[in-house]
Backbone bond lengths (Angstrom), bond angles and torsions (degrees), N, CA, C in turn:
res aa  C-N    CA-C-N  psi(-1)  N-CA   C-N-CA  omega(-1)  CA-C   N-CA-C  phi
1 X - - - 1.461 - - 1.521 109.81 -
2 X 1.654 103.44 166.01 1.826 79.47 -172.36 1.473 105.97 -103.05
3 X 1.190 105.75 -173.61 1.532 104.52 -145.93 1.679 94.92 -105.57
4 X 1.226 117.52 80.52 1.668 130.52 -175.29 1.539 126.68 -134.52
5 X 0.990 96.81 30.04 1.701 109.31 179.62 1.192 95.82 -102.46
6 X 1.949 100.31 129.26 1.310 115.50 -175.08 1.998 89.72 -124.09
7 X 1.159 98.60 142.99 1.425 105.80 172.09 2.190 111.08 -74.86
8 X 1.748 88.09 114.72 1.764 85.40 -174.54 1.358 109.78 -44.81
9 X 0.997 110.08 171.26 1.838 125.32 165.86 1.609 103.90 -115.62
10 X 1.147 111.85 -13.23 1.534 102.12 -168.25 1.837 104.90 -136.71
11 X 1.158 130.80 127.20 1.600 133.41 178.22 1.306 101.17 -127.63
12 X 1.425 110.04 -179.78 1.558 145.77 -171.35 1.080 110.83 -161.13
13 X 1.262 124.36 143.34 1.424 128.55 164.97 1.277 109.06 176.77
14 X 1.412 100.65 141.45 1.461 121.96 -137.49 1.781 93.73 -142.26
15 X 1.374 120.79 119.83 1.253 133.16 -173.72 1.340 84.67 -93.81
16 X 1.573 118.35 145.71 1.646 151.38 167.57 1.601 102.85 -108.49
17 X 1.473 103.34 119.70 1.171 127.22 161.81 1.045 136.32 -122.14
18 X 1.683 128.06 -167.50 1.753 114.59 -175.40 1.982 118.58 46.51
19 X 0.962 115.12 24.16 1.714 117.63 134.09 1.518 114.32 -61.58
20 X 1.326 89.98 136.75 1.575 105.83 161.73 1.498 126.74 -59.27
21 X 1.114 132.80 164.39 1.555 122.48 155.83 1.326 110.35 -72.48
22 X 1.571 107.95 135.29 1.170 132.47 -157.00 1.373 121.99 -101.03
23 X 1.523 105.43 98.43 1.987 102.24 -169.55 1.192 97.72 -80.47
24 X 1.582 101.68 171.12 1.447 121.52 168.20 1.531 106.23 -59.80
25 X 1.612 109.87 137.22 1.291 128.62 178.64 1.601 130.08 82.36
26 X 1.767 99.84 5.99 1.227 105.47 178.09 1.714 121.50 -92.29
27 X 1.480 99.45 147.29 1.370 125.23 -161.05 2.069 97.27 -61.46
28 X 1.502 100.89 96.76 1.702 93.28 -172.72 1.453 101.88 -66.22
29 X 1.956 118.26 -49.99 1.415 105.84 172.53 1.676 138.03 -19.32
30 X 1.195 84.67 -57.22 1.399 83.99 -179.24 1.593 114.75 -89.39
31 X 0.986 127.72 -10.70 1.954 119.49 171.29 1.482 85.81 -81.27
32 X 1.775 151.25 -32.49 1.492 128.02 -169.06 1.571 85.55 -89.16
33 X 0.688 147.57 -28.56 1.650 142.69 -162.53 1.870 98.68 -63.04
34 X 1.361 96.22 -42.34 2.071 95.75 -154.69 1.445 82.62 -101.30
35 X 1.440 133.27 -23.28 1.482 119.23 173.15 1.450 112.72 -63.40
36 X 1.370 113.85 -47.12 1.613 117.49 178.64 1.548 118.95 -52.25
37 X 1.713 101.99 -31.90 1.350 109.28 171.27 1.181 128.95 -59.37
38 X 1.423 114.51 -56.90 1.216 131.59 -158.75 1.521 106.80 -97.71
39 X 1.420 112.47 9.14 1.415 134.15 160.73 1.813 112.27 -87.21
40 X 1.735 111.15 -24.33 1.978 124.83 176.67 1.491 76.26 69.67
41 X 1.265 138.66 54.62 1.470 128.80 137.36 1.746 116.92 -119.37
42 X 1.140 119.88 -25.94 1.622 134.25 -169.19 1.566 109.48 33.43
43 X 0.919 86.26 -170.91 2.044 86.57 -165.08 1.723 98.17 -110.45
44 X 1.045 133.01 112.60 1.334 130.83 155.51 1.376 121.04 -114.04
45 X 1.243 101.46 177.97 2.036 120.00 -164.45 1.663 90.53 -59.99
46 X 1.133 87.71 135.90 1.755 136.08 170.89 1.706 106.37 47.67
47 X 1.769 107.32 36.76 1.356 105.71 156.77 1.858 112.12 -65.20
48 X 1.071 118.57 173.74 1.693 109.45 160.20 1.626 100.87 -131.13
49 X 1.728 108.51 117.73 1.350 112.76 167.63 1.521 105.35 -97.71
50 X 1.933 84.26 148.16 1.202 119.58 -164.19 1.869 104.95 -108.05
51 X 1.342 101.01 98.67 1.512 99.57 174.05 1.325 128.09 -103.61
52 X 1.490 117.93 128.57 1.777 103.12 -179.26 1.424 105.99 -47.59
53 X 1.135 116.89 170.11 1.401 127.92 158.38 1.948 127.74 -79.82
54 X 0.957 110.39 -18.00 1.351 112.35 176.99 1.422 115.00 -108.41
55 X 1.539 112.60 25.75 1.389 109.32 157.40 1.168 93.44 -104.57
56 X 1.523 131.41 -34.70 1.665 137.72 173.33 1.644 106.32 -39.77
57 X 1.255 91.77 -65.70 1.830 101.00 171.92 1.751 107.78 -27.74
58 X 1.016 89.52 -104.55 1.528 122.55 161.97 1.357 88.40 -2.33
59 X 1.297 145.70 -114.47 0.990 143.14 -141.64 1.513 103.08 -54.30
60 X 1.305 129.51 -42.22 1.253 131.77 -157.72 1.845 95.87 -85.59
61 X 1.546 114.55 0.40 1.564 92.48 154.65 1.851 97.20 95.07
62 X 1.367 106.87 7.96 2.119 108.74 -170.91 1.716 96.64 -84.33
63 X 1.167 110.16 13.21 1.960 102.31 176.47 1.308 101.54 -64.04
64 X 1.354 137.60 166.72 1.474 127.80 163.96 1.881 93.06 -164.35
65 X 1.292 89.55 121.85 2.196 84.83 175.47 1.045 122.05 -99.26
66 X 1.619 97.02 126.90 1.534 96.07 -163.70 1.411 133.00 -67.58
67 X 1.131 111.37 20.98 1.828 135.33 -174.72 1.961 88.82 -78.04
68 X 1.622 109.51 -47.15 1.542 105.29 173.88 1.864 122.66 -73.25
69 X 1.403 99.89 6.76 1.602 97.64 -177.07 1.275 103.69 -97.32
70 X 1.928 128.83 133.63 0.978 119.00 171.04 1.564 86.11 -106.55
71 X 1.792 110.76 139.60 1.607 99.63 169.46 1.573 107.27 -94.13
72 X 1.619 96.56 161.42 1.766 111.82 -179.29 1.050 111.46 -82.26
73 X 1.201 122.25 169.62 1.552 124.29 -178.64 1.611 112.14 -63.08
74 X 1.437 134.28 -21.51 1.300 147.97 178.59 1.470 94.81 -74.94
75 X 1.467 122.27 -51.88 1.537 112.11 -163.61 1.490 87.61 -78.74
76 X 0.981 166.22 5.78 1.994 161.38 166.93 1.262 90.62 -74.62
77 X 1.030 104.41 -62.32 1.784 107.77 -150.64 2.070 92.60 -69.89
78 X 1.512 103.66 -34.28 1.958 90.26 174.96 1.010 98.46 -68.23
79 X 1.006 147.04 -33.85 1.902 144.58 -133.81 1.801 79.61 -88.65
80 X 1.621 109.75 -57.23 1.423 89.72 -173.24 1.177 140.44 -82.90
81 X 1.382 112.06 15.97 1.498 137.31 177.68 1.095 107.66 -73.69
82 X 1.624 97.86 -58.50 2.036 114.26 -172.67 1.216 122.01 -84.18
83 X 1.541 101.96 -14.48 1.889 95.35 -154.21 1.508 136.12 50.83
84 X 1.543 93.75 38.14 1.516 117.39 170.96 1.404 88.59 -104.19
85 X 2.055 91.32 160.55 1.815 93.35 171.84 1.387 105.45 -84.67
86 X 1.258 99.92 151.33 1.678 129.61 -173.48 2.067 104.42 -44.01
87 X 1.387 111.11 -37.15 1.661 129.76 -167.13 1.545 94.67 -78.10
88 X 1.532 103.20 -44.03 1.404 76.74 -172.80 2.115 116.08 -101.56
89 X 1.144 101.48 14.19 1.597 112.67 158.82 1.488 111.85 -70.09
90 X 1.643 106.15 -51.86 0.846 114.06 158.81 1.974 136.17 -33.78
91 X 1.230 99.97 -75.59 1.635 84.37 156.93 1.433 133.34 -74.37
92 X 1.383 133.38 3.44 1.330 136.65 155.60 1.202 109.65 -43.27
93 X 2.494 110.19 -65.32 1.061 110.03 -157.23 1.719 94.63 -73.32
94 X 0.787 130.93 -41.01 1.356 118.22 -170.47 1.869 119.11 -66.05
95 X 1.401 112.00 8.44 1.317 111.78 173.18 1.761 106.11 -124.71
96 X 1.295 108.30 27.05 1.325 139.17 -172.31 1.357 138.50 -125.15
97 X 1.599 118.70 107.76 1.458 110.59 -171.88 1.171 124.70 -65.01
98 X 2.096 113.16 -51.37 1.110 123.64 155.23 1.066 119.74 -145.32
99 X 1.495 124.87 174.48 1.577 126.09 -155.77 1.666 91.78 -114.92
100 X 1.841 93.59 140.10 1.777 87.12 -163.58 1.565 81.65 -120.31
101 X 1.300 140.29 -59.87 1.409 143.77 173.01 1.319 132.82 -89.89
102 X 1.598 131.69 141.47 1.522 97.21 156.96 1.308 106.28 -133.00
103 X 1.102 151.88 158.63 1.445 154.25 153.33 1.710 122.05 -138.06
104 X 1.136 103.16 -179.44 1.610 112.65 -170.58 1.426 105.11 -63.00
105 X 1.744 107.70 93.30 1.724 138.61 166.44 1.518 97.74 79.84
106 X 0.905 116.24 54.06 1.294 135.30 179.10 1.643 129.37 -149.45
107 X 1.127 143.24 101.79 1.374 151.67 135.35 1.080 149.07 -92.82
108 X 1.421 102.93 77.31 1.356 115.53 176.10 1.665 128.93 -46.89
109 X 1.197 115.77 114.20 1.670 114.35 175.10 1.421 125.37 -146.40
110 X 1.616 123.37 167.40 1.063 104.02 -174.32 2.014 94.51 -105.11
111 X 1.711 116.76 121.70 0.936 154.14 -165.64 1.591 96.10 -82.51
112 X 2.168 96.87 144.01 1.311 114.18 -174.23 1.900 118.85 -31.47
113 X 1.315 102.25 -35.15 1.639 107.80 -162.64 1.732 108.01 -95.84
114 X 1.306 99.06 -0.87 1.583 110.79 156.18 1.609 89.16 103.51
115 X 1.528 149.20 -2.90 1.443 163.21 -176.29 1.726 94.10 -59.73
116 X 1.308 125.35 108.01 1.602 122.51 132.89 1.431 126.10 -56.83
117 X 1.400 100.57 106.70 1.903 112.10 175.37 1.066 104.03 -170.34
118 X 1.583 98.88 165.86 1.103 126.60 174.30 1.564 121.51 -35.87
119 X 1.031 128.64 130.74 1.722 118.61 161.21 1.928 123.48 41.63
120 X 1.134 78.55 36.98 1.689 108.01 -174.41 1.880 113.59 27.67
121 X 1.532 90.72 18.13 1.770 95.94 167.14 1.101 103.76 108.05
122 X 1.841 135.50 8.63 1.305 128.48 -154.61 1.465 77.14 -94.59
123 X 1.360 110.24 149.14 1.466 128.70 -178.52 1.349 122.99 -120.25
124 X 1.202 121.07 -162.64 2.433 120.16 141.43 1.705 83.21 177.09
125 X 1.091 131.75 13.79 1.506 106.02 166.63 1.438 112.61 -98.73
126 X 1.123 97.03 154.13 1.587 111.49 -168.18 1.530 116.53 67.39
127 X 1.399 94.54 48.80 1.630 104.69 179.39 1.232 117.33 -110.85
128 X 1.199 147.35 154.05 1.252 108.20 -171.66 1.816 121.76 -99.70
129 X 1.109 105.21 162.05 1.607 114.28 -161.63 2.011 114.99 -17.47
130 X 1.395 90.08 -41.92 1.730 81.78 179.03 1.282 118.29 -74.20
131 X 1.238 89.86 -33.03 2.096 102.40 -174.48 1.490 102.66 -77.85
132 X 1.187 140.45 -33.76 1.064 119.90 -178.25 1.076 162.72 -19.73
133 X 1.533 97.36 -42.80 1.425 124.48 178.08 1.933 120.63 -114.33
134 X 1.297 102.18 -4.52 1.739 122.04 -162.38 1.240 102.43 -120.29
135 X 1.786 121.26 -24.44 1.745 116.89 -177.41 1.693 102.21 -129.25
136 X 1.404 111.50 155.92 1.401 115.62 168.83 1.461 107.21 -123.33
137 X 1.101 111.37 167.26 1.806 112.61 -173.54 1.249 98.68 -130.11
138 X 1.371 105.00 153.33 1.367 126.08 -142.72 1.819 102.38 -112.78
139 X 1.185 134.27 -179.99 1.746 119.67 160.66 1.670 93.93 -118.54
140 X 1.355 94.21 143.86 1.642 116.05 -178.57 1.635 87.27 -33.65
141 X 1.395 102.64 162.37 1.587 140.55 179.52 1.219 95.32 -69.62
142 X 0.921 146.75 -73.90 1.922 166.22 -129.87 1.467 109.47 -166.07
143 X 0.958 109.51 57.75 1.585 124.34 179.24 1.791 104.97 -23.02
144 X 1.856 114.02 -74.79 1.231 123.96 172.77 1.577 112.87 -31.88
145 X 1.713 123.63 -42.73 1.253 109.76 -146.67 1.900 75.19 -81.53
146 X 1.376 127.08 -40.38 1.263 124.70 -168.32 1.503 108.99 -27.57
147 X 2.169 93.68 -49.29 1.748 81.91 -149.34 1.734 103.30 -81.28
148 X 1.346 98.59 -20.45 1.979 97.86 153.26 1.027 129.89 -30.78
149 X 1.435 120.03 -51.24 1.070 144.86 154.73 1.620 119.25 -17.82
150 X 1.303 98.14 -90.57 1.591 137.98 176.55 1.032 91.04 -33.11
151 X 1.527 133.47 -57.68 1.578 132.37 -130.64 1.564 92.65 -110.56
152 X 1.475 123.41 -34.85 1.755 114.22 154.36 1.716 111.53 -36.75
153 X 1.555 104.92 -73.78 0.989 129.43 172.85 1.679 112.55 -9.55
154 X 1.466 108.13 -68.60 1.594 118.98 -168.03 1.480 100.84 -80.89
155 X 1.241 125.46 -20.18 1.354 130.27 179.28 1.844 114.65 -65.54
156 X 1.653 103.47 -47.53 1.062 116.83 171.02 1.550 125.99 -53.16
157 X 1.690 93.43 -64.12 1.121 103.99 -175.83 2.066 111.54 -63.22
158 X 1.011 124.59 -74.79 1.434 134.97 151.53 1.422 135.49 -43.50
159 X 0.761 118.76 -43.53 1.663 120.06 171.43 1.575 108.43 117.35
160 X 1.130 107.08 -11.59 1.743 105.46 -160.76 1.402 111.50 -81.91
161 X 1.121 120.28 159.15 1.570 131.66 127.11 1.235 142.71 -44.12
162 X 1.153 135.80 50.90 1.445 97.57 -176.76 1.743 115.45 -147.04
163 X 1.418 130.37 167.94 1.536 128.05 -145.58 1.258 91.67 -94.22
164 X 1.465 93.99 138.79 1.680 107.42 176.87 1.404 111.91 -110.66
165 X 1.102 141.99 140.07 1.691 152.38 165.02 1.024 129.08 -76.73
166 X 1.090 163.26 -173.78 1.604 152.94 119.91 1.283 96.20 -128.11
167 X 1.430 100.90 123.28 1.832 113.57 -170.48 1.424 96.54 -99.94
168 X 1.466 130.60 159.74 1.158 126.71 120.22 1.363 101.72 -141.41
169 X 1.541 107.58 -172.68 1.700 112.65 -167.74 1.282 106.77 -109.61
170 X 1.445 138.87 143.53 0.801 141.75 -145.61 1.292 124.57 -175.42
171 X 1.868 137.36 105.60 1.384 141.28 176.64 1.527 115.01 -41.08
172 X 1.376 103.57 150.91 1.093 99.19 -163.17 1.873 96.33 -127.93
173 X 1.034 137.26 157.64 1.733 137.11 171.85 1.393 101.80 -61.38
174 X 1.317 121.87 147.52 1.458 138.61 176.68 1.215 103.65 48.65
175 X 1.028 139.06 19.43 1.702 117.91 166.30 1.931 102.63 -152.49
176 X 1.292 104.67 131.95 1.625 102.42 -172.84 1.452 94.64 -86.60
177 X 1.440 100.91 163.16 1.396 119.90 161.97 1.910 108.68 106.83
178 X 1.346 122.66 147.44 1.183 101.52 -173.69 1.289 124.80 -116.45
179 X 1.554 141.91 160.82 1.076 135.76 178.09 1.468 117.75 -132.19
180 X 1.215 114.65 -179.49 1.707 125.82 -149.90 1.912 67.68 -98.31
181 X 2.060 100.09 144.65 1.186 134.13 166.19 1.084 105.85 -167.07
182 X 1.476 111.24 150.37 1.272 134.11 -144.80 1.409 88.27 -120.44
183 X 1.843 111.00 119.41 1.170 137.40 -171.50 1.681 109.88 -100.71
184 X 1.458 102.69 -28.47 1.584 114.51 174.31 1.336 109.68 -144.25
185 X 1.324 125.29 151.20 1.261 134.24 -178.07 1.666 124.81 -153.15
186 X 1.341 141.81 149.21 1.465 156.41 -152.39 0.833 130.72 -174.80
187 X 2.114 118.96 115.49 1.077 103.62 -177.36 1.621 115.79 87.00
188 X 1.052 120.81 -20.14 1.400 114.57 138.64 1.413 130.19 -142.67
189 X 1.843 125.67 178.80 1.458 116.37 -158.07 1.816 97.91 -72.22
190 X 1.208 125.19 138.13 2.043 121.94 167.25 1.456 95.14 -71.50
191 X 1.358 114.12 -36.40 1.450 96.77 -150.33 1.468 89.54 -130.74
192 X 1.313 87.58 151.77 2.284 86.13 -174.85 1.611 86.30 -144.97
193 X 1.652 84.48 150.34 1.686 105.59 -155.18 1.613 105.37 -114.95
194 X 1.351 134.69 87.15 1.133 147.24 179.30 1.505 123.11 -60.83
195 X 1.506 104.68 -31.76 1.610 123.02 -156.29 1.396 86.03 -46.05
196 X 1.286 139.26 -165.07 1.306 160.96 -95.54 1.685 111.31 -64.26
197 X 1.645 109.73 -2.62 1.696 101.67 159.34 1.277 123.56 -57.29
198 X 1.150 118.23 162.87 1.740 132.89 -164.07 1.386 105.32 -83.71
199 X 1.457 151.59 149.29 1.541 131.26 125.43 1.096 107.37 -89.91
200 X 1.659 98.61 -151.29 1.436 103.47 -133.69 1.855 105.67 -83.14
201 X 1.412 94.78 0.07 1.822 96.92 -177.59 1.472 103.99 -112.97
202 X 1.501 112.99 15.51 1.466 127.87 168.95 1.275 93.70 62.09
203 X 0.965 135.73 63.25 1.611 133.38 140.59 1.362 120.97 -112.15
204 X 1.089 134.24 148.04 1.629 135.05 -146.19 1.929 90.04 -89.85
205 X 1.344 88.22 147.70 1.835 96.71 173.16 1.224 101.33 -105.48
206 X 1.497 102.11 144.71 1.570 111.91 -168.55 1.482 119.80 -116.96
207 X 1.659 101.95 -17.07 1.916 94.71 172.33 1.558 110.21 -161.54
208 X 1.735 92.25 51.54 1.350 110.81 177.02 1.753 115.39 -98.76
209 X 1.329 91.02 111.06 1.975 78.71 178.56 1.842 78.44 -143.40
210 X 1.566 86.25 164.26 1.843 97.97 -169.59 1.598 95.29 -134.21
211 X 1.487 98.79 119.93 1.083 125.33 142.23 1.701 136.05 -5.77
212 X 1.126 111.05 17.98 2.131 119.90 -125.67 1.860 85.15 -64.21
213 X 1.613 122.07 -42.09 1.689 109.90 -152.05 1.882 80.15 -83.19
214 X 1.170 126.01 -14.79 1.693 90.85 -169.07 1.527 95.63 -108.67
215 X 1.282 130.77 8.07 1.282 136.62 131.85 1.577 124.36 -46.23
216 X 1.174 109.31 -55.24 1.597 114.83 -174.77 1.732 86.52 -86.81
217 X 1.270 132.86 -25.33 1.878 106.20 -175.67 1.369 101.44 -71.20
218 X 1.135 127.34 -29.50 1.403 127.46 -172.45 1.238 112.48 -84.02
219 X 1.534 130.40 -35.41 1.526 119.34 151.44 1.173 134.56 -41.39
220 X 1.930 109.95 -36.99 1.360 123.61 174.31 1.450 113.35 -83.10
221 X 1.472 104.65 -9.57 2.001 87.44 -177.63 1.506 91.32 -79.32
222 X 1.698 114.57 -53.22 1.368 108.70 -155.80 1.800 116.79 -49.07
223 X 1.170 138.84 -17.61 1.176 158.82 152.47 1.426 118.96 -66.76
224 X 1.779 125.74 -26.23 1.029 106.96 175.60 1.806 105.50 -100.02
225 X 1.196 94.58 -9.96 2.017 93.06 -170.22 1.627 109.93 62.26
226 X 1.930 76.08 139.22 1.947 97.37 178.40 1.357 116.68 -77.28
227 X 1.113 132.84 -9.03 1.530 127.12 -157.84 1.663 93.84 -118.00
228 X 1.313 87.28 -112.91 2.286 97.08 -148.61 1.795 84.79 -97.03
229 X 1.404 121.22 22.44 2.081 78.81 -166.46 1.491 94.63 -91.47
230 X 1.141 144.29 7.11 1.745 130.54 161.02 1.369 103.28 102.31
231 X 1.495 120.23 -9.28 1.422 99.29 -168.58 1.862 117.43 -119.51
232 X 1.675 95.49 114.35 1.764 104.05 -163.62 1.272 91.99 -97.14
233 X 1.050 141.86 15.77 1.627 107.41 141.38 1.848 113.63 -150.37
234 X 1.151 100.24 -170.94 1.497 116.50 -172.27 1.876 126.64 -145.09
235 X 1.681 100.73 111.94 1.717 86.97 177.43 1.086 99.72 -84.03
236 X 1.560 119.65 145.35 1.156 124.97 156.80 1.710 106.87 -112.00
237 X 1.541 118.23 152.73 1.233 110.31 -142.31 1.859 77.69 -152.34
238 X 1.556 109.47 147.61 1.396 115.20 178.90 1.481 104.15 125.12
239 X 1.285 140.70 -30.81 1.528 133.69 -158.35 1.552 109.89 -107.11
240 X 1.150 125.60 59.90 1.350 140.00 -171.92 1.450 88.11 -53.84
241 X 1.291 115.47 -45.02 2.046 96.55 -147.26 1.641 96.87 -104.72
242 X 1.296 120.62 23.83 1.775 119.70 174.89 2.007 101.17 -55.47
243 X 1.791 113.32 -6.69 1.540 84.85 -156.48 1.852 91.79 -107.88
244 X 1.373 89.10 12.59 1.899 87.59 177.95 1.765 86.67 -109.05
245 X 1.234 126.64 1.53 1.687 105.41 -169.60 1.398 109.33 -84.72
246 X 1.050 118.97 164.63 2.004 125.66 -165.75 1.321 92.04 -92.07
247 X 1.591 110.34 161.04 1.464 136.20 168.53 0.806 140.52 -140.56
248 X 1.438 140.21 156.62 1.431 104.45 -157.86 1.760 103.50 -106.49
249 X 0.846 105.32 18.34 1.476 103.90 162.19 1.536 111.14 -179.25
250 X 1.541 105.77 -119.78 1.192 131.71 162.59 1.846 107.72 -56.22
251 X 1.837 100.95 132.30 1.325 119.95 -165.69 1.905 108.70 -70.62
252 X 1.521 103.76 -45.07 1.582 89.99 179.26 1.084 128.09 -92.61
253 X 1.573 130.84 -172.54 1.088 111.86 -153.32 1.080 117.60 -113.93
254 X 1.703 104.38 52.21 1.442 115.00 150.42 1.635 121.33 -84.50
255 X 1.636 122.45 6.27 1.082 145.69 -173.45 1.982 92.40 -78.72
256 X 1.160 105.15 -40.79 1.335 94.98 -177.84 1.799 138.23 -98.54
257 X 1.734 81.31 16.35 1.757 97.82 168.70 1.668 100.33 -88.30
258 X 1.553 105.10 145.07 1.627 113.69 -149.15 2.093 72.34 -111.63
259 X 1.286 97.12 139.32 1.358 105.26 -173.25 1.873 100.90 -87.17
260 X 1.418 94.27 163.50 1.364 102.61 -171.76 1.279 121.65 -59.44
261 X 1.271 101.56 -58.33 1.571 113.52 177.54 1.756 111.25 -39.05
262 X 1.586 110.16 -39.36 1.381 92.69 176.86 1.564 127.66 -112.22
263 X 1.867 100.65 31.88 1.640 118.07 177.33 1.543 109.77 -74.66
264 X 1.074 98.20 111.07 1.796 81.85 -169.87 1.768 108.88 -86.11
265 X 1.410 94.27 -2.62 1.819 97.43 160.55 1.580 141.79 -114.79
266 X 1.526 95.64 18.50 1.410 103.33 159.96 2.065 113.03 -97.53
């Protein structure tokens, strides 16, 4: 791709609210389509929407109650490590390649889609009142192919273009507290490749590449909020030219899992 990505100076972004709760099999296009509306922003070419991930879930059917989990003798022995329940260790390890940490309500691992986190994404907040406590939610199968998905989806239905995300929030090493990263992505570059452009004293950069979709998930969480405020997603609006910018490879944002061989902390 050619090498023309300029960092905006100017954004927008606009959190979507008032969706319904979201069953399995429902049409997300169209609940972000009439949210964007009835937000006086609508969705046009080469905005990038920002969707939580557990309305993705949710629709795609990842509820599972843990009344159907029997745990293994491995998830007992985590349950009594962490003082998590045993059901839902249970679906961690099973959405889990291998287990890299554990601590008090905490299991760190590296998860089916190759993602380092916490508790391999098994959730129950923001469930609704009955489920809360009886179901856990799961993270999409193939997050990327999701937001493929999504972004067919809005294409069909609407006509547009434009890059879709799949946010969720997520701890990060050496620094507490969590932020919006982009677990799936479409339709635009994840990873943008700086190395041999000039700055500003014209000397070539040598191991600069940006982060750009878990940049923009984290623009879109801070606008959509972690807790009760209702609103799972976010247009962000301003980046007309993301579809001429370079990448360094592969488009979703599995481009921005750092491979093992060169983790220097696993």
């Amino acid at each position: 791709m050619t090498a023309t990505y300029i960092s905006p100076a100017r954004l927008t972004i606009t959190a979507l609210g008032g969706l319904p709760e979201v069953p399995a099999g429902a049409d997300l296009a169209v609940l972000l389509l009439e949210a964007a509306a009835r937000e006086g922003v609508g969705l046009r070419h080469d905005d990038v929407l920002v969707v939580a991930q557990k309305i993705v879930s949710k629709a795609e059917g990842r509820r599972v109650p843990l009344a159907e989990v029997v745990p293994s003798t491995r998830a007992r022995e985590l349950a009594s490590a962490t003082g998590k329940d045993a059901r839902l260790v249970e679906l961690v390890l099973r959405e889990s390649r291998s287990v890299l940490r554990v601590g008090r309500e905490v299991i760190v691992v590296e998860d089916l889609r190759g993602l380092v986190l916490a508790n391999a994404g098994v959730d129950q907040s923001n469930l609704p009142d009955s489920a809360g406590e009886t179901e856990a939610l799961l993270l999409p199968q193939d997050p990327d192919e999701s937001a493929q998905r999504l972004r067919a989806a809005l294409r069909a239905r609407a006509g547009i273009e434009c890059a879709v995300i799949i946010a969720d929030s997520l701890g990060r090493a050496w620094r507490l507290g969590t932020t919006g990263h982009a677990i799936g992505a479409a339709g635009l570059p994840a990873l943008v490749d700086l190395r041999g452009r000039p700055d500003r004293g014209g000397r070539s950069l040598r191991h600069t590449e940006i982060a750009l979709a878990d940049s923009l998930a984290a623009i879109g969480v801070l606008a959509m909020g972690e807790a009760g405020e209702g609103r799972p997603a976010a247009v962000i609006r301003g980046l007309e030219h993301l579809a001429a910018a370079e990448s360094s490879g592969e488009r979703g944002a599995r481009a921005l899992q750092r491979a093992r061989e060169i983790d220097l902390f696993r």
